[in-house]
PADOKOL-702515 format. One line per 5 residues: for each residue x, y, z of C-alpha. Coordinates in Angstrom, 2 decimals. Example, Ala and Ser with C-alpha at 12.3 -4.5 7.8 and 13.67 -1.06 7.14 Angstrom:
BEGIN
12.30:-4.50:7.80 ~ 13.67:-1.06:7.14 .
This chain:
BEGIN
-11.15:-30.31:-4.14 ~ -9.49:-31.36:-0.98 ~ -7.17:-31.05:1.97 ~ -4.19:-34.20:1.88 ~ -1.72:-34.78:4.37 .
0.56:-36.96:5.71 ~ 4.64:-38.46:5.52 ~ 7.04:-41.25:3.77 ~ 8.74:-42.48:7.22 ~ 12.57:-44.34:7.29 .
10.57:-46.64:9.89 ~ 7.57:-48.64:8.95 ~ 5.75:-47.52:11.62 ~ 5.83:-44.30:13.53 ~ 5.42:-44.44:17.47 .
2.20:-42.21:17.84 ~ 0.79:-42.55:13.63 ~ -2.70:-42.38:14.71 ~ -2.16:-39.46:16.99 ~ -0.66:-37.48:14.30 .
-3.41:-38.49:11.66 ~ -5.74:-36.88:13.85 ~ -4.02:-33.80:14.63 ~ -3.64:-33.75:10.09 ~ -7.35:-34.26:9.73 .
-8.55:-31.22:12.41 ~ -6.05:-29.24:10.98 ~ -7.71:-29.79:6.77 ~ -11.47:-30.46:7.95 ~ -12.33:-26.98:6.71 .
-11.07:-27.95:3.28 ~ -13.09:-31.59:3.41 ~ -16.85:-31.48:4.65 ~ -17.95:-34.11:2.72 ~ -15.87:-36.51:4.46 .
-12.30:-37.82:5.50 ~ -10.33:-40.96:5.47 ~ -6.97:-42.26:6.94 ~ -4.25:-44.75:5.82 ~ -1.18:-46.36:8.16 .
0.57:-48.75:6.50 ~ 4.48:-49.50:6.30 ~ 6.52:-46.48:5.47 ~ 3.69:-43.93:5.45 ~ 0.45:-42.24:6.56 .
-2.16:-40.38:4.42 ~ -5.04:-38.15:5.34 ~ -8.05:-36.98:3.22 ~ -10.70:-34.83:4.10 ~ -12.87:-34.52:0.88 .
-15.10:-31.52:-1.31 ~ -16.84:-33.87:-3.51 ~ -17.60:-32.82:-6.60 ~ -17.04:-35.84:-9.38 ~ -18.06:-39.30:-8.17 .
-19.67:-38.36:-5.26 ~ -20.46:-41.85:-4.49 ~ -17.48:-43.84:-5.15 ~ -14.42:-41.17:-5.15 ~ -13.73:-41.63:-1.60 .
-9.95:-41.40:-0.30 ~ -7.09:-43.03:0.00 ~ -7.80:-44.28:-3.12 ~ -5.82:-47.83:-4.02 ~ -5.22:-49.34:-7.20 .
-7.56:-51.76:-8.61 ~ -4.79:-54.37:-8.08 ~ -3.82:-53.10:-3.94 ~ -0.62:-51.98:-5.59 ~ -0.71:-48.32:-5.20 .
-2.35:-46.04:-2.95 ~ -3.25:-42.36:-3.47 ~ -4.63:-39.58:-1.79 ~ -5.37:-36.36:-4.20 ~ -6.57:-32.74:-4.26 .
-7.95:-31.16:-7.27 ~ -9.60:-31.95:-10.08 ~ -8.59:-33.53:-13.30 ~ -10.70:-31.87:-16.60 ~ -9.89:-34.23:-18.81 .
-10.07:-37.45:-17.22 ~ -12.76:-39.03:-19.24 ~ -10.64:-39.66:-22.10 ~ -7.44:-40.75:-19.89 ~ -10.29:-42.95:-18.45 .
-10.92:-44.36:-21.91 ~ -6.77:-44.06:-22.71 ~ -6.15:-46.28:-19.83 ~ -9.24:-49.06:-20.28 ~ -7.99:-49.53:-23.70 .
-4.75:-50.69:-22.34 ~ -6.40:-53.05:-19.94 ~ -7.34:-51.14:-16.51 ~ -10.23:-52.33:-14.84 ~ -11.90:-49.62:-13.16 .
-13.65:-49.44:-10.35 ~ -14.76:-45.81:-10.05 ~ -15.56:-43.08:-11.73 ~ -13.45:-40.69:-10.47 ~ -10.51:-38.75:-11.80 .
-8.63:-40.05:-8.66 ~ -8.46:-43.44:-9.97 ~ -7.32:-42.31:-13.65 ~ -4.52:-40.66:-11.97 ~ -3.92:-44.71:-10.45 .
-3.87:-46.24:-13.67 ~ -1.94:-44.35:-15.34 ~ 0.94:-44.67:-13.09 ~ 0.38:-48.14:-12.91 ~ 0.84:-48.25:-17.02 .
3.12:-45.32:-18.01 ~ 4.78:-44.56:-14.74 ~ 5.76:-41.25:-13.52 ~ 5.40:-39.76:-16.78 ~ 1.93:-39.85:-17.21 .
1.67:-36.91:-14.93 ~ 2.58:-34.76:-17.80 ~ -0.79:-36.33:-19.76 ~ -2.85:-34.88:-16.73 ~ -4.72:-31.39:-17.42 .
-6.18:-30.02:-14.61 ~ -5.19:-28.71:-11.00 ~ -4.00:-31.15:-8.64 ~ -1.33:-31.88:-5.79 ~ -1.15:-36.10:-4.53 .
0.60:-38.26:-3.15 ~ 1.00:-41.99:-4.19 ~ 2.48:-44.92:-2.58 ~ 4.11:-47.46:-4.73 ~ 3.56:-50.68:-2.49 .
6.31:-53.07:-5.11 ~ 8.43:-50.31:-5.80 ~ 8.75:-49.20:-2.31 ~ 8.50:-45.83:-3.35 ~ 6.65:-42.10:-2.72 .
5.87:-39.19:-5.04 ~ 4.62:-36.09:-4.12 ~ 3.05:-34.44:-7.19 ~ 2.32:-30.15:-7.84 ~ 0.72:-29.50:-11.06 .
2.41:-27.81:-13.94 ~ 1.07:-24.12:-13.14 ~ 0.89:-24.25:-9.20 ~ -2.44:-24.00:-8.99 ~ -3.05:-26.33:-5.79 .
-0.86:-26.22:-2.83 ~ 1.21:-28.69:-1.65 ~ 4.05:-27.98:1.66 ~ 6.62:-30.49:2.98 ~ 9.32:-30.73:5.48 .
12.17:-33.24:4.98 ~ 14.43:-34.33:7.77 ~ 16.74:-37.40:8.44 ~ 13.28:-39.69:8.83 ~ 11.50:-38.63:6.07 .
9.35:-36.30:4.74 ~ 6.04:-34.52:6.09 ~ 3.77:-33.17:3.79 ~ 0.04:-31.35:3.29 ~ -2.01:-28.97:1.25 .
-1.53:-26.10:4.16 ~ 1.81:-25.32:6.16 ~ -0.62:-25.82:9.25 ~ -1.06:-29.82:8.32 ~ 2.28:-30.23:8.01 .
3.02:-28.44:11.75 ~ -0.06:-30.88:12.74 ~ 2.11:-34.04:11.42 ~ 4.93:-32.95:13.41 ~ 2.72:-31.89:16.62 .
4.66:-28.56:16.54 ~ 4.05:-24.99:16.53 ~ 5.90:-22.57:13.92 ~ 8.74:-20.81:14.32 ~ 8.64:-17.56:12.07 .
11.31:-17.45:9.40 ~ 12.52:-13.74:9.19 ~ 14.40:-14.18:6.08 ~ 10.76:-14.94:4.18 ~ 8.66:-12.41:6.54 .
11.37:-10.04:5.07 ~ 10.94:-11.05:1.53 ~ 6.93:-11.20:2.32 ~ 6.91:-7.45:3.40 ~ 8.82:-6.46:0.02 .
6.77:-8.79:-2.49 ~ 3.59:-8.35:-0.87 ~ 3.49:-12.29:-1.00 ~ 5.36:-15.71:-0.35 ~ 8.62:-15.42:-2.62 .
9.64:-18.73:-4.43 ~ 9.12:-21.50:-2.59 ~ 9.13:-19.99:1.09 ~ 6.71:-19.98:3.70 ~ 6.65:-17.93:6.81 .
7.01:-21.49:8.80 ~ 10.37:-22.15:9.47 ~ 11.62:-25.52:8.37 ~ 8.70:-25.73:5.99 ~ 8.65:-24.97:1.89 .
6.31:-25.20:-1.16 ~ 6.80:-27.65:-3.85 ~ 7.14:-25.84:-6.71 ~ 4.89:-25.52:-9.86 ~ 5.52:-28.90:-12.03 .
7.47:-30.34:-9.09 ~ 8.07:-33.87:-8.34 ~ 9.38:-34.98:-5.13 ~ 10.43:-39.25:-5.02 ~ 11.45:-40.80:-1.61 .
12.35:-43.76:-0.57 ~ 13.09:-46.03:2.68 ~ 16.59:-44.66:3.63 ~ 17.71:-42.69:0.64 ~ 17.66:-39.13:0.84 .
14.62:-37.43:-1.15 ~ 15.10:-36.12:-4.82 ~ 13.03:-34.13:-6.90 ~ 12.99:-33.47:-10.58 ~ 10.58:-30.82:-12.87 .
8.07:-32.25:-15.24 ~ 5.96:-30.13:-18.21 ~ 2.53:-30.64:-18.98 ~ 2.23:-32.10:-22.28 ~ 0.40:-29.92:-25.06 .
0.52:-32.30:-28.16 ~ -1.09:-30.34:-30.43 ~ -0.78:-26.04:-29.74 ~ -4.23:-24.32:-30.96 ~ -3.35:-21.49:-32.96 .
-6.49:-19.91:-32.24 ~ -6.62:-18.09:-28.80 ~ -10.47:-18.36:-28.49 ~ -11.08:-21.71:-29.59 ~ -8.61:-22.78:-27.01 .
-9.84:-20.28:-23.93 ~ -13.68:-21.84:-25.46 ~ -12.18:-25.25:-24.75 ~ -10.67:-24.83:-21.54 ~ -13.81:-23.10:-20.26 .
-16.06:-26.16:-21.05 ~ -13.11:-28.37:-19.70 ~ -13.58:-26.97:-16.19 ~ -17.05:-26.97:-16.42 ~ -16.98:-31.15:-15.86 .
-18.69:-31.41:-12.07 ~ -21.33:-33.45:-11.11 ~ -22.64:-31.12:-9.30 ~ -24.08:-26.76:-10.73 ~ -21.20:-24.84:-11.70 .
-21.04:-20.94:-10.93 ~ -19.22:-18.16:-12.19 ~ -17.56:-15.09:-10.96 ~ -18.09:-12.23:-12.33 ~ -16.84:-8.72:-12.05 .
-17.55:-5.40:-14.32 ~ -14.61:-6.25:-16.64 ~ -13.30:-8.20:-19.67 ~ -11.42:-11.42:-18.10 ~ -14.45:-12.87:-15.97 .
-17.28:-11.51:-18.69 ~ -15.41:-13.67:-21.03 ~ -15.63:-16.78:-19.03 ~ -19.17:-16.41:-17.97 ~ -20.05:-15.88:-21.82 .
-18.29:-18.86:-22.97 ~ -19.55:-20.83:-19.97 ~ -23.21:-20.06:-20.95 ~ -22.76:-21.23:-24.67 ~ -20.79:-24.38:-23.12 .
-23.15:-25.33:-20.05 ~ -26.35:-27.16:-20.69 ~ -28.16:-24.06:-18.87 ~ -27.60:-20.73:-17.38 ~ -25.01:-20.56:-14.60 .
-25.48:-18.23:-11.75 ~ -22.74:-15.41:-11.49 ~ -21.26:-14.05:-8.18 ~ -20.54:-10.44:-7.47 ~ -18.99:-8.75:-4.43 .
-19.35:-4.73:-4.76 ~ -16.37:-3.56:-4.15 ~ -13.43:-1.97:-6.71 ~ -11.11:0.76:-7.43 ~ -14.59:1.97:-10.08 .
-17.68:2.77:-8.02 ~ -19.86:1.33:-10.08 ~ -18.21:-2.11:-10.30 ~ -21.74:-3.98:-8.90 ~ -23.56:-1.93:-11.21 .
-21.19:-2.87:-14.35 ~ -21.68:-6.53:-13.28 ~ -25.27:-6.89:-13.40 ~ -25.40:-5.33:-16.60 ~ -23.06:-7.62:-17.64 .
-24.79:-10.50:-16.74 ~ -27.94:-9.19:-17.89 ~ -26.55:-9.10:-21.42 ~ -25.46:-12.71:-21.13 ~ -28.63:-13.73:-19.51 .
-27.61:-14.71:-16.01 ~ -28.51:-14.71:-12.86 ~ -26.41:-12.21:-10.59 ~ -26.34:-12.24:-7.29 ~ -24.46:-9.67:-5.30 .
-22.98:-8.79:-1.88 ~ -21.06:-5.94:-0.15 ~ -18.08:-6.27:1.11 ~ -19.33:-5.21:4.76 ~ -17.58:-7.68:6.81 .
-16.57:-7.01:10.71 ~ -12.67:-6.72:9.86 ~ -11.71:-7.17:13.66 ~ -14.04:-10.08:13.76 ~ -12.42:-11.84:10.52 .
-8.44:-11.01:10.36 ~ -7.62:-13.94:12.91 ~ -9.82:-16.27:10.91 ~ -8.28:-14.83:7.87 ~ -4.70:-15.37:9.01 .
-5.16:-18.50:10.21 ~ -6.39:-19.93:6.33 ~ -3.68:-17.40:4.42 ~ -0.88:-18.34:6.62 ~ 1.26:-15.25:5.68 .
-0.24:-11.45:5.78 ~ -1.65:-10.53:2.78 ~ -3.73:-7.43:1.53 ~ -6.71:-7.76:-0.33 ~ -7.61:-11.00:0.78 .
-10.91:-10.18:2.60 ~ -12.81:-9.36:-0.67 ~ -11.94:-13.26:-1.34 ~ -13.19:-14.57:1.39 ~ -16.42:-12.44:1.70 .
-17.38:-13.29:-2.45 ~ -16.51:-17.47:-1.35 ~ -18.73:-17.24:1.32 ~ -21.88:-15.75:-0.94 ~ -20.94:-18.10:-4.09 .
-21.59:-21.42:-1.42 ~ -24.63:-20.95:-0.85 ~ -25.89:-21.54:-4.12 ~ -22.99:-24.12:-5.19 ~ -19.94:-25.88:-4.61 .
-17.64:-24.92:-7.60 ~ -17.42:-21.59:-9.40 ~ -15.28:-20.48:-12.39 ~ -13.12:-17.45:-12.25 ~ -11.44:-14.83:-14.61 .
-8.20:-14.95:-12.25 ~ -5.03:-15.15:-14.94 ~ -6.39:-12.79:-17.66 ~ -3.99:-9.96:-16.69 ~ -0.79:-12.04:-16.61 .
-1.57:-13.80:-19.44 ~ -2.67:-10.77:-21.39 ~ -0.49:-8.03:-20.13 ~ -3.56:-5.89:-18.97 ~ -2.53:-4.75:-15.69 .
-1.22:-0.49:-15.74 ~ 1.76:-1.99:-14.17 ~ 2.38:-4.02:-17.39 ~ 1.72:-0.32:-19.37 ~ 4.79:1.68:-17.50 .
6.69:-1.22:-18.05 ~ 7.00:-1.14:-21.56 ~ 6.29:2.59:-21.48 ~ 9.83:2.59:-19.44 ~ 11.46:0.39:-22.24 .
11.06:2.98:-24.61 ~ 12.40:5.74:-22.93 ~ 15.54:7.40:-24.08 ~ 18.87:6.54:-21.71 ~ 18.87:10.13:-20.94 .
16.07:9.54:-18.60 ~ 18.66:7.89:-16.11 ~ 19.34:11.42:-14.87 ~ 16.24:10.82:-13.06 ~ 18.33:8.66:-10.80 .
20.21:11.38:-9.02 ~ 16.98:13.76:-8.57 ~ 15.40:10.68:-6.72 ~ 18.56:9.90:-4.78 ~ 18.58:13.65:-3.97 .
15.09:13.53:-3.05 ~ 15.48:10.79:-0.61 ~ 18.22:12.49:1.48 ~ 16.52:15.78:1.39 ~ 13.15:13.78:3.06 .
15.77:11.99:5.59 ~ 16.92:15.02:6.48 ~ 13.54:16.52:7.30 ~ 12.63:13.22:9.11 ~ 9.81:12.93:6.80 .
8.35:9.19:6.54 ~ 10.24:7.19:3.13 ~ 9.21:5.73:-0.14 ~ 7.39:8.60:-2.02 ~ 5.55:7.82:-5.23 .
7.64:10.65:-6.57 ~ 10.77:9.51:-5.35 ~ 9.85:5.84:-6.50 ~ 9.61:7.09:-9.42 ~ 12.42:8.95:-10.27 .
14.63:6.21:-8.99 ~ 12.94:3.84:-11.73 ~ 14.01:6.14:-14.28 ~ 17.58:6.02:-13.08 ~ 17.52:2.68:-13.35 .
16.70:2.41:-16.99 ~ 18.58:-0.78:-18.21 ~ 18.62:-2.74:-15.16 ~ 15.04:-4.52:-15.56 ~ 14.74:-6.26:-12.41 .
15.84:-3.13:-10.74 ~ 12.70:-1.14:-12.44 ~ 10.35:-3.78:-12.11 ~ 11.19:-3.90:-7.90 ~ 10.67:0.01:-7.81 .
7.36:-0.71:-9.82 ~ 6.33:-3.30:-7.57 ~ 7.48:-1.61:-4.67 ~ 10.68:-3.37:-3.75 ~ 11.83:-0.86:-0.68 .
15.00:-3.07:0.02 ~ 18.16:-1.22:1.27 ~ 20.28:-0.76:4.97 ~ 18.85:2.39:5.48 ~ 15.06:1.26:5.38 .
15.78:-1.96:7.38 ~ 17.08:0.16:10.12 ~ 14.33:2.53:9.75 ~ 11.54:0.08:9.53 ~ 13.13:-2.91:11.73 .
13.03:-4.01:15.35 ~ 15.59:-6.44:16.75 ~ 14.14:-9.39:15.60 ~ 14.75:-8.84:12.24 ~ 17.61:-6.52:12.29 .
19.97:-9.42:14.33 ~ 19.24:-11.78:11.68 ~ 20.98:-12.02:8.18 ~ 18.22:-11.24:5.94 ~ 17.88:-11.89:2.24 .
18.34:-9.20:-0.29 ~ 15.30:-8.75:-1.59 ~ 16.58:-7.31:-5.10 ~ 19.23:-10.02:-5.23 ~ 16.27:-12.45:-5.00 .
14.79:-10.93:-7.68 ~ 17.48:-10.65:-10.00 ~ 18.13:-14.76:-9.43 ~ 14.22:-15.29:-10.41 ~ 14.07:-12.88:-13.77 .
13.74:-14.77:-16.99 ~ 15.49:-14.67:-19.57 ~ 13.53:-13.14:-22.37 ~ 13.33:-10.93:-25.78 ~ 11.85:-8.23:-24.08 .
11.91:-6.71:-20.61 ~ 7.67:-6.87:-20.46 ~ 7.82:-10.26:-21.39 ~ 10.23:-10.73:-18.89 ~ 7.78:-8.97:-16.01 .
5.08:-11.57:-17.58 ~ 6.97:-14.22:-17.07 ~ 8.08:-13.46:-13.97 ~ 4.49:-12.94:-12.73 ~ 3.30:-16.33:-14.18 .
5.23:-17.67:-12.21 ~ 5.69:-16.07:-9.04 ~ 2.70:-13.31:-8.34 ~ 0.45:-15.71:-9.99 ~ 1.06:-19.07:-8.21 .
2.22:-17.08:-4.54 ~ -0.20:-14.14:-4.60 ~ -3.61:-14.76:-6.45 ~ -4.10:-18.46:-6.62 ~ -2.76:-18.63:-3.04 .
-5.51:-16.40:-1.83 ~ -8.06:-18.07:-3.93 ~ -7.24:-21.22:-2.93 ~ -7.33:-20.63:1.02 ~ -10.67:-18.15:0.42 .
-12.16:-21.12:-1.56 ~ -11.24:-23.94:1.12 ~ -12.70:-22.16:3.71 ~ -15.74:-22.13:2.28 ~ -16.12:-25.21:1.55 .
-16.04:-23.98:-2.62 ~ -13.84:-24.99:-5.51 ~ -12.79:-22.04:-7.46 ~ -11.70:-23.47:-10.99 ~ -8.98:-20.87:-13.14 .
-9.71:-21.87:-17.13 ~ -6.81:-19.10:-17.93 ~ -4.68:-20.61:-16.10 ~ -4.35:-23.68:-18.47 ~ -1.31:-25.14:-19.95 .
-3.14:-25.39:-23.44 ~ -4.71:-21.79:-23.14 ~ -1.02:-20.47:-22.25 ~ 0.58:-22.67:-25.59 ~ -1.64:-20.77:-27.96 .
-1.05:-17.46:-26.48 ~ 2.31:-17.72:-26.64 ~ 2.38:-19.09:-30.12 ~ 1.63:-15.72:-31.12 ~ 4.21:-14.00:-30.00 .
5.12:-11.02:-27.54 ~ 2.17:-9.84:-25.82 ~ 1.68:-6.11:-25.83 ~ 0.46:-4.21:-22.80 ~ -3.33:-3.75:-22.90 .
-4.77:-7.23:-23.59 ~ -5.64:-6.47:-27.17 ~ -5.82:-10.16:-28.40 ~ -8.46:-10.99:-25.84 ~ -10.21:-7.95:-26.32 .
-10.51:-9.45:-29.79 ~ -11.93:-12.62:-28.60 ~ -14.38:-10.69:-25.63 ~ -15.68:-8.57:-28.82 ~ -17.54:-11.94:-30.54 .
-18.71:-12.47:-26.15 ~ -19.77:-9.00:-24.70 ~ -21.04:-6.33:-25.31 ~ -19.09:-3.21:-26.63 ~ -19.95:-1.04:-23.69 .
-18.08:-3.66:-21.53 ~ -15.06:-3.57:-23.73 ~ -15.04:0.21:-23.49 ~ -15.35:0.10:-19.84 ~ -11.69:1.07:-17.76 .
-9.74:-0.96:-15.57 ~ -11.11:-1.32:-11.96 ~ -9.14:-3.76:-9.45 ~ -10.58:-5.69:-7.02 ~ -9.07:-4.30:-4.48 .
-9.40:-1.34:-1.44 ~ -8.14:1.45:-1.20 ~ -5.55:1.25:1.71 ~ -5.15:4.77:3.22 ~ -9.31:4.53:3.66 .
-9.61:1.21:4.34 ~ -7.22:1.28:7.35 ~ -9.29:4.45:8.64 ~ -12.71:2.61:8.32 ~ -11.78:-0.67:9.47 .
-8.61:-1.11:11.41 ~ -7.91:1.55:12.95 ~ -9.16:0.03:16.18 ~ -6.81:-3.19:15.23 ~ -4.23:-0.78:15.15 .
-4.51:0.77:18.78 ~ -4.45:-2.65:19.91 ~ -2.01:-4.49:17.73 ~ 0.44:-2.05:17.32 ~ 0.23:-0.27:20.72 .
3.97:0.60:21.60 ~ 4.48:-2.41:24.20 ~ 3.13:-4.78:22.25 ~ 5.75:-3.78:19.15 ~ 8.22:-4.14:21.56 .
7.13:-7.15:22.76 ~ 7.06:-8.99:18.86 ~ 10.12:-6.94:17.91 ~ 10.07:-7.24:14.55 ~ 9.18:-3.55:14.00 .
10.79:-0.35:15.20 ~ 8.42:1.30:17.40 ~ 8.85:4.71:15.93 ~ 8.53:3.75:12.70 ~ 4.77:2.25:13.71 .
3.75:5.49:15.46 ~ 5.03:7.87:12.69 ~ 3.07:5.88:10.41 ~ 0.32:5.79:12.17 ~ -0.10:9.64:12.56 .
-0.06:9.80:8.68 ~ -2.93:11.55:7.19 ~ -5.44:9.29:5.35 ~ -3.98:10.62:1.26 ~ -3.88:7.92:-1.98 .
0.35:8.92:-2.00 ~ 0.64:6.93:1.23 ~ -0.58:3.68:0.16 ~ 2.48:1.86:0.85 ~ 2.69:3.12:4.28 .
-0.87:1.97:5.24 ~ -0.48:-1.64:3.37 ~ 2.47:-1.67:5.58 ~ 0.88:-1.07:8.50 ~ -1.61:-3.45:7.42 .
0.88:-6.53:6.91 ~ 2.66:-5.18:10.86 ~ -0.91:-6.25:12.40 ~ -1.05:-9.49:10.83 ~ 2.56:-10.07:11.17 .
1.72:-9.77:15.10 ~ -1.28:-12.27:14.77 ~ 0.92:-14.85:13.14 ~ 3.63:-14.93:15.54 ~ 0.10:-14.71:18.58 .
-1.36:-17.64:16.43 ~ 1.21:-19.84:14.87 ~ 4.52:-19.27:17.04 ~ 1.93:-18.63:20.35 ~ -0.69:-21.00:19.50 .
-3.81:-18.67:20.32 ~ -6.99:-19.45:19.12 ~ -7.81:-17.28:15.28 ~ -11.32:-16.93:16.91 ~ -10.07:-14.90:20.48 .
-8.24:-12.32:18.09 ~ -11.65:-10.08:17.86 ~ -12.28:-10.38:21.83 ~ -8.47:-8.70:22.56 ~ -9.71:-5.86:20.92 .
């Protein structure tokens, strides 16, 4: 695991390249400890600051070719390059590492582009083609490692954080409203948007090729799967001891539930000895920690836990400043990173279970709202009825009760239920409501309408939401987090069910049902029955007590009246009403909001204002 960075320039040499190299490299050192490396050469610059994990001695980046022809610079890891390795010396590559870097070389160098589809793994790179005069930029199949760029008439700047790419440029951000505004109804990035202006993802099996002065062009590519495995736990079995390749210990997360006590279990029967498991104590069930260690004492590992307890004033700037975009529920991330690097570098998680599986209560009122009888849509006028009727009393918007009546109205129109589910607030008369001048002058996306352009096509509206999720909460929420949690820690968090071949074979049987049944199956022949039994706790806060405990001195400061005046992004009376609310489960919403309006205001103090992450605690 790594940070990369760098551009494909229209000149073959930029005026100040080592200048900017620089700027790349302090910008990624938290995601390279083990050490960094530089390239200028005609047409482009690559940086590497390096988590060593495989080859240790010899995988050192930029990488070239055996024969100087191409040039590399990676992030990730590659599970099955041993037997590309062997693929590729077959056909006559002379190796001379042992790295997965390399195997990613030489097989470019004998099946071209293509062989990117042979890779399984994680990865983002970028490779110079030194004959062909030409540059790819590379996401993996699943989006499971970042990757950012920024074209313009000279070329294209790109890195594994939006931050590297601003440190190419030697700018500072400009906030994009139109994806703050999408942000604030998601609860994440949405599609390939960051908050930085100017500045987008590649997406999830994207390819980007550029070349001296023709515009860039990029095309999709699938991970190949030659052979589905019609049996879901000898697949998850083999992707587990596929991520388990390190040359270094291997840990495990490992909560009170199904999805991580799988993929400890199956990582003890695969590693050579016990692994040590990670627990942070914290969950919607209070005895989360508890339900761990007895997990791990049926397995027969070593569990070692933490609590959450972390200064919140003292962290949210450092926070930001890895996350790029607010985000709730990220601290928990952070805090369990932190306690699994001390005993080792790379740690396997249970992240992907529910969107694979279905097992989220989301994924249950889904379906549960598929079944329901079109007479249900009457529901639609009580909850329009019920929103004017709180207007009117200038009572604070977005009710669970009113959320939920308007989902029934809108029985028919998935996208429509799945936003209310999600809590898509979209509409003129919460813009003005929640809005400052910032915002409200600009011509913002509709959120819904973004939605509706992103649902799949599919036989079923909950395999629809699945889909959906795969792709978008998945790559933009979760493995965004876990990523930026991970690299500031200096850990590799590894995500076995998030594998193309553990996806094939679930999908080969068919529509998944809510409730994560067909894993359950597999966790039976793993875990004990009392774990199987246990109910669904997320790792997450709650957000009405949270705010109280933690940031309610954040608030005072943060959102003072001034100060939202100052930002203007929010409407001042909207923050104070909010903030008078009393501390109750039903305003959730509200308090996540106010949440993501303090971090909002240490983006635009840290990335449009260029303040130090580290100061934020001392305003306070």
């Amino acid at each position: 695991m790594c940070g990369i960075g760098g551009w494909f320039a229209s000149a073959a040499r930029v005026a100040d390249g080592p200048q900017r190299l620089q700027r790349l490299l302090a910008a990624l050192a938290h995601r390279g400890p083990d050490g960094v490396g530089r390239l200028e050469a005609d047409h482009v610059g690559f940086a590497h600051t390096r988590l060593a994990l495989i080859d240790i001695a010899g995988g050192d980046q930029p990488m070239w070719s055996a024969d100087r022809r191409a040039v590399i610079v990676f992030n990730g890891e590659i599970f099955n390059y041993r037997e590309l390795r062997d693929r590729y010396h077959r056909n006559g590559y002379d190796f001379a590492t042992h790295s997965d870097t390399e195997v990613i070389l030489a097989g470019y160098l004998i099946e071209g582009p293509r062989a990117v589809e042979r890779l399984r793994g994680m990865f983002a790179f970028a490779l110079w083609d030194t004959q062909e005069r030409r540059g790819l930029l590379v996401r993996d199949a699943l989006g499971i490692k970042p990757l950012f760029v920024a074209t313009d008439a000279d070329g294209v700047h790109f890195a594994s954080e939006a931050k590297g790419v601003l440190a190419v440029a030697g700018e500072r951000a400009r906030l994009d409203a139109g994806a703050l505004h999408l942000l604030l109804n998601f609860r994440y990035p949405w599609g390939a948007s960051t908050l930085v202006h100017g500045v987008r993802q590649l997406a999830p099996g994207e390819c980007l090729e550029w070349r001296p002065q023709q515009a860039a062009r990029t095309s999709a590519w699938v991970a190949e799967v030659t052979q589905r495995e019609p049996d879901i736990e000898t697949a998850l079995l083999d992707s587990v001891k596929a991520h388990l390749v390190a040359d270094l210990p291997v840990g495990c997360y490992l909560s009170g539930g199904i999805d991580s006590g799988v993929v400890a279990a199956m990582a003890r029967r695969c590693a050579d000895k016990p692994l040590p498991t990670f627990t942070l104590a914290v969950g919607d069930d209070p005895n989360e920690a508890r339900n761990a260690a007895a997990t791990a004492a049926a397995l027969g590992l070593e569990n070692e836990q933490a609590p959450l307890d972390c200064g919140v004033a003292a962290e949210l700037g450092s926070m930001l400043w890895h996350l790029e975009a607010p985000k709730v529920n990220s601290l928990q991330l952070f805090r369990l990173a932190r306690l699994a690097r001390g005993r080792v570098k790379a740690v396997l998680s249970g992240v992907g279970g529910d969107e694979l599986f279905g097992g989220y209560n989301a994924h249950r009122i889904f379906a549960a709202c598929a079944r329901l009888p079109s007479a249900a849509r009457l529901l639609g006028a009580l909850g329009t009825a019920h929103r004017g009727l709180r207007a009117a009393a200038g009572a604070v918007p977005f009710t669970e009760l009113g959320r939920g009546l308007e989902m029934g109205g809108a029985l028919g129109d998935w996208p429509a239920v799945y936003g209310l589910l999600r809590n898509l607030w979209d509409r003129p008369a919460m813009r003005r409501w929640l809005y400052g001048p910032r915002l409200l002058d600009q011509d913002l996306p509709d959120a819904l309408d973004a939605l509706r352009e992103r649902w799949p096509q599919a036989e079923s509206p909950l395999q629809a939401m699945l889909r959906l999720e795969w792709r978008e909460k998945m790559v933009n929420d979760l493995l965004w987090q876990e990523d930026r949690a991970s690299m500031a820690a200096g850990l590799e968090v590894r995500v076995p069910m998030v594998d193309v071949h553990v996806r094939a074979s679930v999908e080969g049987h068919g529509a998944t049902m809510p409730g994560k049944q067909r894993l359950r199956e597999v966790a039976a022949r793993y875990l004990p029955a009392d774990v199987l039994q246990r109910p669904k706790s997320g790792f997450q806060v709650d957000a009405p007590e949270f705010f109280d405990a933690h940031l309610r001195g954040l608030a005072a400061y943060w959102l003072d009246t001034t100060r939202v005046r100052d930002y203007g992004v929010f409407r001042p009376e909207t923050v104070t009403a909010l903030l008078k609310l009393p501390i109750r489960r039903r305003f959730r919403w509200h308090f996540f909001m106010l949440y993501l309006m303090i971090q909002t205001h240490l983006w635009i103090e840290i990335f449009e204002r260029g303040r130090a992450p580290d100061t934020i605690a001392a305003a306070v």
